[in-house]
C-alpha positions as CSV (number, residue, x, y, z in Angstrom):
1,X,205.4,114.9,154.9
2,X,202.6,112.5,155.2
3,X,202.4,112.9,158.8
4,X,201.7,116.7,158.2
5,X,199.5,116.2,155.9
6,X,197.4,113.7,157.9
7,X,197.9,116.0,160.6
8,X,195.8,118.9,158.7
9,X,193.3,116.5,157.7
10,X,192.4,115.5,160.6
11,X,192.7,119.2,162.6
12,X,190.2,120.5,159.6
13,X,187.6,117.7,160.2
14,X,187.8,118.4,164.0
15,X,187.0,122.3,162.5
16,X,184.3,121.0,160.3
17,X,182.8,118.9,163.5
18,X,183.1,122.0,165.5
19,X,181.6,124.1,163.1
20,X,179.0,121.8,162.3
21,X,177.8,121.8,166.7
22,X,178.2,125.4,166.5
23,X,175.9,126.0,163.3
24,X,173.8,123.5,165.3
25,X,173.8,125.3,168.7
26,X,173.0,128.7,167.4
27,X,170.0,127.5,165.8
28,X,171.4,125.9,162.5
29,X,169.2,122.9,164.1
30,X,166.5,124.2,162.2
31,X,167.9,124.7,158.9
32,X,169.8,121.3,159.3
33,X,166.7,119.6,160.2
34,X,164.8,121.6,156.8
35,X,166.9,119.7,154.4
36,X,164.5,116.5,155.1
37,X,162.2,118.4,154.1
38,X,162.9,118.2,150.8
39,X,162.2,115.2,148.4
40,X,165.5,115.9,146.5
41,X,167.3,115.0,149.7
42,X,165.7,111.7,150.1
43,X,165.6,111.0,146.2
44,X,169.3,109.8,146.9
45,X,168.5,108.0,149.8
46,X,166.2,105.7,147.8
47,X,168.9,104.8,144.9
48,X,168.9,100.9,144.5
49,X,166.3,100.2,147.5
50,X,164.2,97.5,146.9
51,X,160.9,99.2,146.8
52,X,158.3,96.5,145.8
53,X,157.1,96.6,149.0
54,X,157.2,99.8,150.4
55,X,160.3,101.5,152.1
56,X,161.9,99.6,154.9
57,X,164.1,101.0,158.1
58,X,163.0,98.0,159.8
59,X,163.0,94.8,157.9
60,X,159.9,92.0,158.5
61,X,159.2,88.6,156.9
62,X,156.9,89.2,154.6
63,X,153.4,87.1,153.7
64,X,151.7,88.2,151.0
65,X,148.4,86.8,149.7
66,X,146.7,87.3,146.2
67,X,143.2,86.3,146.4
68,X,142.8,86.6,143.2
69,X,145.4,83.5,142.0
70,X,145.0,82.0,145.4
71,X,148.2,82.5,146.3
72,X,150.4,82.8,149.7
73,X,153.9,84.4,149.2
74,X,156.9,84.2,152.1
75,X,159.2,86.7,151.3
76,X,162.5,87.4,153.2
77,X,165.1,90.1,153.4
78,X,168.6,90.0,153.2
79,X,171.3,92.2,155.0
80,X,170.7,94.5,152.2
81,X,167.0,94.7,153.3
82,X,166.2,93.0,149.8
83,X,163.4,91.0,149.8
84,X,163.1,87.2,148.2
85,X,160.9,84.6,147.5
86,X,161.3,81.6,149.7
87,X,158.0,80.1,149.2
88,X,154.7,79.7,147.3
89,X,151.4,78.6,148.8
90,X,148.4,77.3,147.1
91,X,146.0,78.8,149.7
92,X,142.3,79.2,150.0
93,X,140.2,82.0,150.9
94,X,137.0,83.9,151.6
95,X,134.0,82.3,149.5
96,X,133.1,85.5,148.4
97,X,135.2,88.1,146.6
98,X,136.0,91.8,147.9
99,X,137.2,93.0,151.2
100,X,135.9,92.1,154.5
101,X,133.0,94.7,155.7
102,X,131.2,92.9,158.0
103,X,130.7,89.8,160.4
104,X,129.7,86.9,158.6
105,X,130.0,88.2,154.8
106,X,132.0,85.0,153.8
107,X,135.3,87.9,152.8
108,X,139.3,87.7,153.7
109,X,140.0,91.4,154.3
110,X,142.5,93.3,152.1
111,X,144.4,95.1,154.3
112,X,148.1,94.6,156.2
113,X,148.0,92.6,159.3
114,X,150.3,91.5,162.0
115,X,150.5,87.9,163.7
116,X,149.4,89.0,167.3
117,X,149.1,84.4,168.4
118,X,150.0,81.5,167.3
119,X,147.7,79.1,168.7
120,X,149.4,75.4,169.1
121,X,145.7,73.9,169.6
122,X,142.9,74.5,167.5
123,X,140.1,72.3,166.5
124,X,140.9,70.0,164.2
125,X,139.2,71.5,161.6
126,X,141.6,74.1,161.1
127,X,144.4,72.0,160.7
128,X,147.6,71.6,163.6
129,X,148.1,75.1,164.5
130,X,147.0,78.5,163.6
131,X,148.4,82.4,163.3
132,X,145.9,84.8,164.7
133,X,145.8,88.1,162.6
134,X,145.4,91.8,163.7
135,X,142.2,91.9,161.4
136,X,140.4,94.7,162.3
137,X,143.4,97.3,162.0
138,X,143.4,100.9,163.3
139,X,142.4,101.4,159.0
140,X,139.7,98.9,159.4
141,X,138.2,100.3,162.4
142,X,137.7,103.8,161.9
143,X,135.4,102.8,158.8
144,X,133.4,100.9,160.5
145,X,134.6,97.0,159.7
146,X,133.8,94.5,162.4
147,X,134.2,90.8,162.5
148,X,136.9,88.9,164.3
149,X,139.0,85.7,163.9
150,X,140.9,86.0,160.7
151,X,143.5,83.5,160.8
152,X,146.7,82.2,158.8
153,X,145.6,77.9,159.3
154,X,145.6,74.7,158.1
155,X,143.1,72.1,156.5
156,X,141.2,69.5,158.5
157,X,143.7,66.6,160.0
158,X,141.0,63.8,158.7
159,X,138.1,64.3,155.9
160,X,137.4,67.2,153.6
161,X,136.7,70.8,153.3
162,X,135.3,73.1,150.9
163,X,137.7,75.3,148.3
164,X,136.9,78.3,150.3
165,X,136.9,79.5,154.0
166,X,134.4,82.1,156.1
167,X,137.1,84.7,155.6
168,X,140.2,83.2,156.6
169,X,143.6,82.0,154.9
170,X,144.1,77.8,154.9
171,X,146.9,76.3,153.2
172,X,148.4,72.7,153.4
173,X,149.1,71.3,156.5
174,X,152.6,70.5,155.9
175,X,153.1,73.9,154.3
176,X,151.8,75.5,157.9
177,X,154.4,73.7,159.5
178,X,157.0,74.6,157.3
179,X,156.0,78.3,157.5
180,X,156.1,78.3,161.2
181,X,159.7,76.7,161.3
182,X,160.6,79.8,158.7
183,X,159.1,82.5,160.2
184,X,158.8,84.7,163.8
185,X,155.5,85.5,164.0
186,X,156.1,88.9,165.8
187,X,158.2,90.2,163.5
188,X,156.4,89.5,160.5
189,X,153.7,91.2,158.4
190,X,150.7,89.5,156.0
191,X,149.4,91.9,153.3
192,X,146.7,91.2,151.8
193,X,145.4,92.2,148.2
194,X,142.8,90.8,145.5
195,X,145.9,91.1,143.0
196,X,149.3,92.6,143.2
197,X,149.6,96.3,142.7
198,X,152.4,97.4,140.3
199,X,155.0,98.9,142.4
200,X,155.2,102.4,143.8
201,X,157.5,104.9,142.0
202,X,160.6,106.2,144.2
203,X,159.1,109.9,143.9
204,X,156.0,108.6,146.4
205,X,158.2,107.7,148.9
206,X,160.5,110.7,148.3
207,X,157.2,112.9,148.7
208,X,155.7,110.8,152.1
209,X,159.1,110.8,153.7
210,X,159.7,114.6,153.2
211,X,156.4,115.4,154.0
212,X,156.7,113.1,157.4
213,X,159.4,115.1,158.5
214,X,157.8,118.8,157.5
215,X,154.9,117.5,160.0
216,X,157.4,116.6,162.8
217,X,159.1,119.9,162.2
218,X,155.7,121.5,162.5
219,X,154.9,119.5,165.3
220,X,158.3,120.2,167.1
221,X,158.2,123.7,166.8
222,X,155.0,124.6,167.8
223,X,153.7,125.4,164.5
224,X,149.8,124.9,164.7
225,X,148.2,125.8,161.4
226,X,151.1,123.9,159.5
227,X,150.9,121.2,161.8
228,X,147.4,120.9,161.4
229,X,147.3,121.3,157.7
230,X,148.5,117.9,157.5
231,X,145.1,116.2,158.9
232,X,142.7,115.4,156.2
233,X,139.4,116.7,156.9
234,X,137.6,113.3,157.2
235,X,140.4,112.1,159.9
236,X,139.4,110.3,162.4
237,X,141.9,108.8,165.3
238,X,142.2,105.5,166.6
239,X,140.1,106.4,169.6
240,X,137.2,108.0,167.6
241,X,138.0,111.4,167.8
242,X,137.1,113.2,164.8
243,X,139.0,116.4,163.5
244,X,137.4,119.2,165.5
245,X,138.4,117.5,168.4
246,X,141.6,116.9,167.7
247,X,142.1,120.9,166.2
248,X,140.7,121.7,169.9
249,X,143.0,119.4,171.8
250,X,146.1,120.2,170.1
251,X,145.5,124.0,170.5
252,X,145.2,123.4,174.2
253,X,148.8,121.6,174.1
254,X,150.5,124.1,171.6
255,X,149.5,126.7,173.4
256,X,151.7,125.8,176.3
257,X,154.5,126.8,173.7
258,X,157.1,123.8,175.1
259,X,160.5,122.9,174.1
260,X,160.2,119.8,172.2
261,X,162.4,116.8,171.1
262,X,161.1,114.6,168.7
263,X,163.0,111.6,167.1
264,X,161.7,109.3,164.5
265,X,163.5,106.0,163.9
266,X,163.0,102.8,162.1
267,X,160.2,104.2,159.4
268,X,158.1,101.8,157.5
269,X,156.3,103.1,154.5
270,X,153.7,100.7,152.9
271,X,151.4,101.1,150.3
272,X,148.0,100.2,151.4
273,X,146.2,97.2,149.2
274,X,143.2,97.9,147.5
275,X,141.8,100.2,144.8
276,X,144.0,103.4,145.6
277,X,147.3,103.7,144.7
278,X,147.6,106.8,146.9
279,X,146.9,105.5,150.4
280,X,150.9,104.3,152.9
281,X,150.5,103.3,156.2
282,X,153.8,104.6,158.0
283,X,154.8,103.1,161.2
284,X,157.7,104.2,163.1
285,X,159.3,104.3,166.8
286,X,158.9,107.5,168.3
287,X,160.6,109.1,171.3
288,X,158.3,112.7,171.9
289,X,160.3,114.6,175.0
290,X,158.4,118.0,176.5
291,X,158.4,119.8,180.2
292,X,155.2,117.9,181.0
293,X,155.3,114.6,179.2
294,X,157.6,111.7,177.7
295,X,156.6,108.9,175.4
296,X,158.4,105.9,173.7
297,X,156.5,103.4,171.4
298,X,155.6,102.7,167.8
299,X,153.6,105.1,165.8
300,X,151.1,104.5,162.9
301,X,149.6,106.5,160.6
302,X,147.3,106.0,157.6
303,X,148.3,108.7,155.0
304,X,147.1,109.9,151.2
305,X,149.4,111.1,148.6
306,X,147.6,114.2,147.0
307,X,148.2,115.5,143.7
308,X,150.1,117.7,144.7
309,X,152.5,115.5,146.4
310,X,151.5,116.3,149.9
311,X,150.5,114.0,152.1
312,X,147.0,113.9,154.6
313,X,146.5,112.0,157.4
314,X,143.5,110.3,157.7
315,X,143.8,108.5,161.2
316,X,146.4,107.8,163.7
317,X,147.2,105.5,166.6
């Protein structure tokens, strides 16, 4: 008896896979692919995720830095993709207070960085080593910021220094070393913020990711009003190119009407420091398959939460 019965259980979930890659195959794609766009769907997705952060796929060492308390947080996640403390750093920063506009105004940028370098020899003044920073960001540059060398460093190896930097980050010497035993500088991320936003509620991200995926549908399909009634109206992208010439150079592609694949993997959803509460910068890998052209790479984009819980992009790289 219990060999029939695992018999039938197993012949019905072949019929269920087979009915599944037929729904599929006849164009149940579509409606398969429309559940994600729903924020119900991923509502269940985020039960017990450790949100403080943003939403993870792909999990980083995290730095954060409270200017405000003059603070340097390491946090690191567990196989649940949990993040903890490890360690606290007394750390100094830019003499003045705000975000970094300009070259030269004394400011540590608020903003969320990569570690592109670690440099093993820097002057002396900076301490033994020092973690170059991605400052300015695609977000940084399409408003105009400039400046250059913001760095994760030390303190000077002999003497004194002041209790401020021209924009950087400095902590203790022997708490740089220790933070570059603990850490891999390409796969970790520094946010920066005067103070610590309260965390994001589980409907944002519920409302970014769905609306992420009704762009990619839109995008797949060759849907050009929906597809551009994502972009905000002040977009820019990374190389400049403002909204009308964008609208124009997406109408030339859509109108080639091509079969599309489109895969998004290993999504990232931060909330953006600062002022707003409304502003994630989502990063993912993306693998874009047409007739004429084939990319792989990461993908960023800057996006607002409206009221209305849709979500506008404002650039793109």
């Amino acid at each position: 008896m219990v060999k029939i019965i695992s018999f039938l259980v197993f012949s019905s979930a072949l019929l269920f896979s087979a009915d599944v890659v037929t729904l599929y195959k006849s164009g149940g794609k579509k409606l398969i692919e429309k559940k994600t766009h729903d924020t119900a769907y991923w509502s269940g997705t985020l039960n017990n995720k450790d949100l403080r952060f943003g939403y993870y796929e792909r999990t980083f060492s995290l730095l954060a830095c409270n200017k405000e308390k003059g603070l340097l947080e390491l946090y690191m996640p567990d196989s649940q993709k949990r993040f903890s403390l490890k360690k606290r750093y007394s750390a100094l920063t830019g003499k003045n207070d705000g975000d970094k506009m300009i070259e030269g105004d004394l400011k540590t940028p608020i903003g969320i960085y990569s570690l592109i370098q670690k440099k093993k020899t820097v002057d002396p003044f900076y301490g033994p080593m020092a973690f170059v920073t991605s400052y300015p960001n695609l977000y940084d540059r399409i408003r105009g910021k400039n400046g250059s060398g913001i760095w994760v460093h030390g303190v000077p190896l002999s003497g004194t220094r002041e209790s401020f930097t021209k924009g950087c980050i400095a902590i203790n010497n022997n708490d740089l070393v220790q933070l570059d035993q603990n850490i891999n500088p390409a796969n970790t991320l520094l946010i920066i913020d005067s103070a610590p936003k309260k965390p994001i509620d589980s409907a944002s991200y519920s409302a970014v990711l769905a609306g992420l995926h009704q762009w990619k549908y839109a995008w797949t399909y060759n849907d050009l009003e929906s597809y551009l009634s994502f972009y905000d109206p002040s977009f820019k992208r990374f190389d400049g190119m403002n909204l009308a010439k964008f609208k124009s150079f997406k109408e030339r592609i859509f109108s080639k009407n091509e079969i599309k694949t489109i895969t998004f993997n290993n999504v990232n959803i931060i909330p953006y420091p600062g002022d707003k509460r409304n502003l994630f910068l989502v990063t993912f890998d993306q693998i874009y398959i047409s007739d004429t052209h084939r990319y792989e790479g990461q993908k960023s984009l800057l996006v607002a939460l409206k009221g209305d819980k849709t979500i506008s992009i404002l650039t793109e790289e």
